[in-house]
C-alpha positions in Angstrom: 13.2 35.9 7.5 10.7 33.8 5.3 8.7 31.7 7.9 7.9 29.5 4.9 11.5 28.1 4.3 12.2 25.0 6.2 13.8 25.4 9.8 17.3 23.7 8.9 17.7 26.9 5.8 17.1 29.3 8.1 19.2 28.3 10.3 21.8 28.5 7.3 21.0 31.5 6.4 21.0 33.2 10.0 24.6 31.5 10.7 26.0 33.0 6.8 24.6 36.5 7.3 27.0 36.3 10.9 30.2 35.2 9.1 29.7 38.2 7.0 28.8 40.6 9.8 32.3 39.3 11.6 34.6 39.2 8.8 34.9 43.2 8.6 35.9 43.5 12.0 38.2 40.4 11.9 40.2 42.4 8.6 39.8 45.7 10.6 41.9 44.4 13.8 44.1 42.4 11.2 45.2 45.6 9.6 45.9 47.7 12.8 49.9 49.0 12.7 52.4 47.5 14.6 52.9 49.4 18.3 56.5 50.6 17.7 59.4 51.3 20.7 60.5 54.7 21.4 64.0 54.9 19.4 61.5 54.3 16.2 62.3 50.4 16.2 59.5 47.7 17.2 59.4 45.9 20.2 61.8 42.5 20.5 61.8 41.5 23.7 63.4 38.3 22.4 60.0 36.4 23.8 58.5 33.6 21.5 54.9 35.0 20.3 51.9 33.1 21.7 50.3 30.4 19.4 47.5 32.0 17.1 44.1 29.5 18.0 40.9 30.1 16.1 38.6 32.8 16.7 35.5 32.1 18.6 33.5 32.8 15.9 34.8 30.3 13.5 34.2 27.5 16.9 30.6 29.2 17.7 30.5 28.8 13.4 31.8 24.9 12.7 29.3 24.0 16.1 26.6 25.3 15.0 27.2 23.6 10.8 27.6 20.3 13.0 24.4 21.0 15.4 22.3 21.6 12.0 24.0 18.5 9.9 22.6 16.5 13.4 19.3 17.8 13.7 19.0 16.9 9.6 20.1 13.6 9.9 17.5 13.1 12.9 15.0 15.4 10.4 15.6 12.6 8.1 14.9 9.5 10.1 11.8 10.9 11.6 10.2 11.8 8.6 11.1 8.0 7.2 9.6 6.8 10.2 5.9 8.7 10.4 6.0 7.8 6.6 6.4 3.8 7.2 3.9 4.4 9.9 1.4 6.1 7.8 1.9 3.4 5.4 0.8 0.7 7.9 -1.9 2.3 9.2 -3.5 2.6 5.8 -2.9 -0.9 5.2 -4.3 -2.0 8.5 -7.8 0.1 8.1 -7.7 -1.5 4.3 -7.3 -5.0 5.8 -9.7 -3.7 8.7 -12.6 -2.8 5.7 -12.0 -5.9 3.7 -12.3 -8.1 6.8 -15.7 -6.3 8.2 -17.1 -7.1 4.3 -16.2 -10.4 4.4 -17.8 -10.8 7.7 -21.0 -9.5 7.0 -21.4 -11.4 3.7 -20.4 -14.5 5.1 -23.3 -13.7 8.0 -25.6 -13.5 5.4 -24.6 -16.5 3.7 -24.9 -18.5 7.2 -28.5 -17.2 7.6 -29.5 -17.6 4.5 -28.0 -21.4 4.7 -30.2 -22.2 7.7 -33.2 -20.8 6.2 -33.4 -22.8 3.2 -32.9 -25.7 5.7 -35.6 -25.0 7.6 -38.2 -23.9 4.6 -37.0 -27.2 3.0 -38.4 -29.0 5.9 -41.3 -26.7 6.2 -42.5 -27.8 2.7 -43.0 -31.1 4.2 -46.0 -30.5 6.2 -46.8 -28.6 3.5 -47.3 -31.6 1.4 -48.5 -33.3 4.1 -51.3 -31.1 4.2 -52.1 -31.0 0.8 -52.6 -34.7 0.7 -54.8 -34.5 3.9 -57.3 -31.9 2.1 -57.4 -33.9 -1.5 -58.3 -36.5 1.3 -60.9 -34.9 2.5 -62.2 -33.9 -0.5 -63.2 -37.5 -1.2 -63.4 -39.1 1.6 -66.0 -38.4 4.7 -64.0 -40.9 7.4 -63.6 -38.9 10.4 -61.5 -41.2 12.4 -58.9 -41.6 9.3 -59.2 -37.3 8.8 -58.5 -37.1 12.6 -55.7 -39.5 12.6 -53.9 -37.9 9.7 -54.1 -34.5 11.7 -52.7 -36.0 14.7 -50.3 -37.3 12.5 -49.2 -33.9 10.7 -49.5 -31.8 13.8 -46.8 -34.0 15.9 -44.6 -34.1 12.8 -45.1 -30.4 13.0 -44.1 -30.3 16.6 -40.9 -32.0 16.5 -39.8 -30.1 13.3 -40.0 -27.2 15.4 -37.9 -28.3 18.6 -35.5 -29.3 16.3 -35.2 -25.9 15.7 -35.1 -24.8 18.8 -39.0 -24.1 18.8 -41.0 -25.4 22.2 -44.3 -24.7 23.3 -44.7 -22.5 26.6 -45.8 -24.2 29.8 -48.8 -22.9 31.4 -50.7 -24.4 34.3 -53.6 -23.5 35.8 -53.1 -22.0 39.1 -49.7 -20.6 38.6 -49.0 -17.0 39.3 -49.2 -14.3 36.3 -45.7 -13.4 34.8 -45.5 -10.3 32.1 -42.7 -12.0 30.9 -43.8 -14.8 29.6 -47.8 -14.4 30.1 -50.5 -12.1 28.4 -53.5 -11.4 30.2 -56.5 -11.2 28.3 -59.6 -11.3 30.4 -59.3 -10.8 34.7 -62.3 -12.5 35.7 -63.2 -13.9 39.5 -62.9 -17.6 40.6 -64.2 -19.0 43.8 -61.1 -21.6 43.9 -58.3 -19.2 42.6 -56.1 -16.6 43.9 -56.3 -13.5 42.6 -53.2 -13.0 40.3 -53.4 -16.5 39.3 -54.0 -18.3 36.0 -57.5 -19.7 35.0 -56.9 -20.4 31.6 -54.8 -20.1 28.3 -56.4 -19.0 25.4 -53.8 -19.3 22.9 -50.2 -21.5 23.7 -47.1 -19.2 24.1 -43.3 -20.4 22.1 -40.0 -20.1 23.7 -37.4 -19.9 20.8 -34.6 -21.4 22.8 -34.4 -19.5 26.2 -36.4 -16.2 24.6 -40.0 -15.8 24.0 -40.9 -16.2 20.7 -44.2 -15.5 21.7 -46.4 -14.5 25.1 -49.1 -16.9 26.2 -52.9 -15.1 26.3 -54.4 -16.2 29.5 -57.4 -15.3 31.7 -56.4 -14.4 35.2 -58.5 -14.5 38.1 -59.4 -11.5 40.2 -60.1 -13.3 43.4 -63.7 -14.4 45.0 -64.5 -10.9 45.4 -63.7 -9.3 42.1 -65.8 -8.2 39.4 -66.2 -9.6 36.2 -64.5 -7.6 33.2 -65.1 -8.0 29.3 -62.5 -8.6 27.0 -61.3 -5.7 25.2 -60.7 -5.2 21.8 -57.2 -4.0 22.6 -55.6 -6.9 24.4 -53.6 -5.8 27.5 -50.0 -5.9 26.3 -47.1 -6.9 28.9 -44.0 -5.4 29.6 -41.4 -7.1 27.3 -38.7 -8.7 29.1 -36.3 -11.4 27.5 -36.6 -14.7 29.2 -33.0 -15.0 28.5 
């Protein structure tokens, strides 16, 4: 039997090829003589004959013909099912694509927004700037220079907290944290602990809650510590998110 053919035709073909292994034998008994009575007549007993029913292999036959015409109608629906499934799902990963697209361009288009935003500002100090050094340039007032500074630098400041841009803290005499501190130089101080902070070097940012960047400090090593150079290689901290 061809393994190829689907399973409903070889089912037909298996249930034909017994019809016509049964029919011989069905004729053969069919054709048998009569039994005759001694005398040379055949029997009458005067008893009504039995009612002929269908052979078992016509009922095994016409259960079988209604067992396939099932399992083809079921065939059917299944197969119309996993089809309207496929069908959704390769609408649902299309829809699933075009959404992720759409996403990620309109994410760019957000960042893009609040850039120019924030470089439209920016070109204010710019300006502001300019006009100080055309200022300079033809003007020797210190007080007035010094003024204007003050001037840009706070304008400068709150531009940047209203981005969400704030200086770092740093006292003197608080203890050292690699998370938000860089230490630069560890030199001795009779009056502070080792560990502690004797001075910044350069102001630290928090962007929000998150360092935008580390404040370099010189810690102190204590009344009994030695005194160590700078190196060329700042010591980095371990980054940690503030967050």
């Amino acid at each position: 039997m061809d393994e190829k053919k689907p399973f409903h035709k070889r089912i037909q073909e298996a249930v034909n090829a017994y019809i016509k292994q049964e029919q011989p034998m069905q004729q053969e008994k069919s054709s048998l003589p009569v039994q005759e009575q001694p005398g040379g007549s055949t029997a009458d007993t005067g008893e009504v004959p039995p009612p002929v029913h269908p052979s078992s292999t016509e009922l095994d036959t016409s259960a079988m013909e209604k067992r396939i015409a099932e399992l083809e109608e079921q065939l059917q629906k299944l197969t119309q099912e996993r089809d309207e499934l496929r069908d959704k799902y390769i609408r649902t990963v299309a829809e699933l694509d075009n959404f992720r697209k759409r996403t990620e361009r309109e994410k760019e288009q957000l960042v893009l927004s609040a850039t120019e935003r924030l470089f439209a500002r920016l070109v204010e100090l710019l300006d502001d700037l300019h006009a100080a050094v055309e200022a300079g340039k033809n003007s020797r007032d210190y007080d007035a220079m010094l003024s204007g500074l003050e001037m840009i630098a706070a304008k400068a400041h709150k531009l940047y907290e209203e981005h969400g841009v704030r200086p770092l803290e740093v006292k003197v005499g608080e203890p050292f944290d690699v998370s938000l501190h860089e230490a630069l130089v560890h030199m001795p101080h009779p009056e502070i602990p080792e560990g502690a902070i004797v001075q910044q070097v350069q102001r630290g940012y928090l962007f929000h809650d998150r360092v935008l960047r580390h404040a370099r400090v010189i810690t102190s090593a204590g009344t009994t510590g030695s005194n160590s150079a700078p190196s060329s290689e700042p010591q980095q901290p371990m980054q940690q998110s503030a967050s």
